[in-house]
C-alpha positions as CSV (number, residue, x, y, z in Angstrom):
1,X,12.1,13.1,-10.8
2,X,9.5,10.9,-9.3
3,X,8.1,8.1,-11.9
4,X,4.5,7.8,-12.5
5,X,4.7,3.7,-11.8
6,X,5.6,2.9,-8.5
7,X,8.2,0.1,-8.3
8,X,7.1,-3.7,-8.0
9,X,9.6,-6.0,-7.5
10,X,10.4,-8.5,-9.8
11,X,10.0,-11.5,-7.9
12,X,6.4,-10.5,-7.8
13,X,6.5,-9.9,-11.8
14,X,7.9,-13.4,-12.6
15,X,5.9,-15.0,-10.9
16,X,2.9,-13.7,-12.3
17,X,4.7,-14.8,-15.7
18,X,5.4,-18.4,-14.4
19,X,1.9,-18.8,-12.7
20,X,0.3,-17.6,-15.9
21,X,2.7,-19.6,-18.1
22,X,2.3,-22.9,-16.2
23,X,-2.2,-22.2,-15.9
24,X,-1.8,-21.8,-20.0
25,X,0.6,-24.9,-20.2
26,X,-2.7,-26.7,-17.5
27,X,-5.2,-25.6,-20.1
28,X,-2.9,-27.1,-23.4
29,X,-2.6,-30.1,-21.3
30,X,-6.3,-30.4,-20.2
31,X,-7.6,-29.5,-23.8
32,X,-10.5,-28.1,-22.0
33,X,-11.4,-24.5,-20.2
34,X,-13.6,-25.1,-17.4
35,X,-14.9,-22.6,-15.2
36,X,-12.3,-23.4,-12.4
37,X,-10.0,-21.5,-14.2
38,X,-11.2,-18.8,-12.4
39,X,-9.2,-20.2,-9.6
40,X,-6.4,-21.9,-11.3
41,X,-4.4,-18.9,-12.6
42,X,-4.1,-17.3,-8.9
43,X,-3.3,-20.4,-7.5
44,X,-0.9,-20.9,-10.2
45,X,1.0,-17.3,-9.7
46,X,0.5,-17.5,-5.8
47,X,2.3,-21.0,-6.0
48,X,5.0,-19.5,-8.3
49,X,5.9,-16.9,-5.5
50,X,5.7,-19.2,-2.7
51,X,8.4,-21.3,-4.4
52,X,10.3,-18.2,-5.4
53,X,10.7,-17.7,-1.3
54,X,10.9,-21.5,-0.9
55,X,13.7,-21.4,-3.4
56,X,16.3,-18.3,-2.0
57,X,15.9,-20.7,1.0
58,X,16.9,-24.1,-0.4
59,X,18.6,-23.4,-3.2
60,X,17.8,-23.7,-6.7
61,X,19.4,-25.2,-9.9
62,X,17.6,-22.6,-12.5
63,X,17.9,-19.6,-11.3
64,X,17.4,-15.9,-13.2
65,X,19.0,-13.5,-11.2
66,X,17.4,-13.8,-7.8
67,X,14.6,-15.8,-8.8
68,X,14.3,-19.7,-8.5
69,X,12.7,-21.2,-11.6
70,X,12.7,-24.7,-10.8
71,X,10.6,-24.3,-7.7
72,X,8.2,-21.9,-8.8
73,X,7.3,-24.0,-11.3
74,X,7.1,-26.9,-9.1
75,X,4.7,-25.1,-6.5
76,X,2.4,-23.2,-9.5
77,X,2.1,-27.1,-10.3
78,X,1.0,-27.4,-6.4
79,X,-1.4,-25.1,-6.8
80,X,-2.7,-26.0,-9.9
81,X,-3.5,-29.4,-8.6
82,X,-5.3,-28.6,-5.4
83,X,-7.7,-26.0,-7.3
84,X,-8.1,-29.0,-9.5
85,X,-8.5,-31.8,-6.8
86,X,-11.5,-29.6,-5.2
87,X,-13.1,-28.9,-8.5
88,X,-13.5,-32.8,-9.3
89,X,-14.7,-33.3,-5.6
90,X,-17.1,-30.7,-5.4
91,X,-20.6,-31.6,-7.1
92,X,-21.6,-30.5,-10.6
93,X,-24.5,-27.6,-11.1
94,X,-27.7,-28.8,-12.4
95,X,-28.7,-27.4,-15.4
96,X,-32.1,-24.9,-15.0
């Protein structure tokens, strides 16, 4: 019998739950939402499964099954900071 979900893999599930994890951990950290946030949790999850390949490639000390830990975590980071790194370069709205 057919299932009504089609099947995602779960390289793309975990790193939608590191990318999230680590864009919650960004806004702890920061202590403040701003409206690039917008941006930071898809750069954040993208990152995660960019390392996930970058990982089955290099090798990876943390791994859970299939999936590297260490360097999804280290390219969500990645991304996190270059959504970041444009947002403080690129000039403030003026209020109405």
């Amino acid at each position: 019998m057919e299932s009504l979900f089609p099947q995602v893999a779960p390289s793309i599930v975990l790193s939608v739950l590191v990318g999230a994890f680590n864009s919650c951990l960004y806004v702890v950290l920061r202590g403040v939402v701003r409206p690039h946030l917008i941006a930071v949790v898809p750069a954040a999850i993208v990152g995660a499964y960019i390392g996930q390949a970058v990982g089955g490639r290099v090798g990876d000390p943390i791994e859970i099954g299939d999936f590297s830990l260490v360097w999804s975590t280290v390219l969500a980071w990645v991304g996190i900071l270059v959504v970041v790194g444009f947002a403080s370069i690129m000039p403030d709205r003026e209020a109405d």
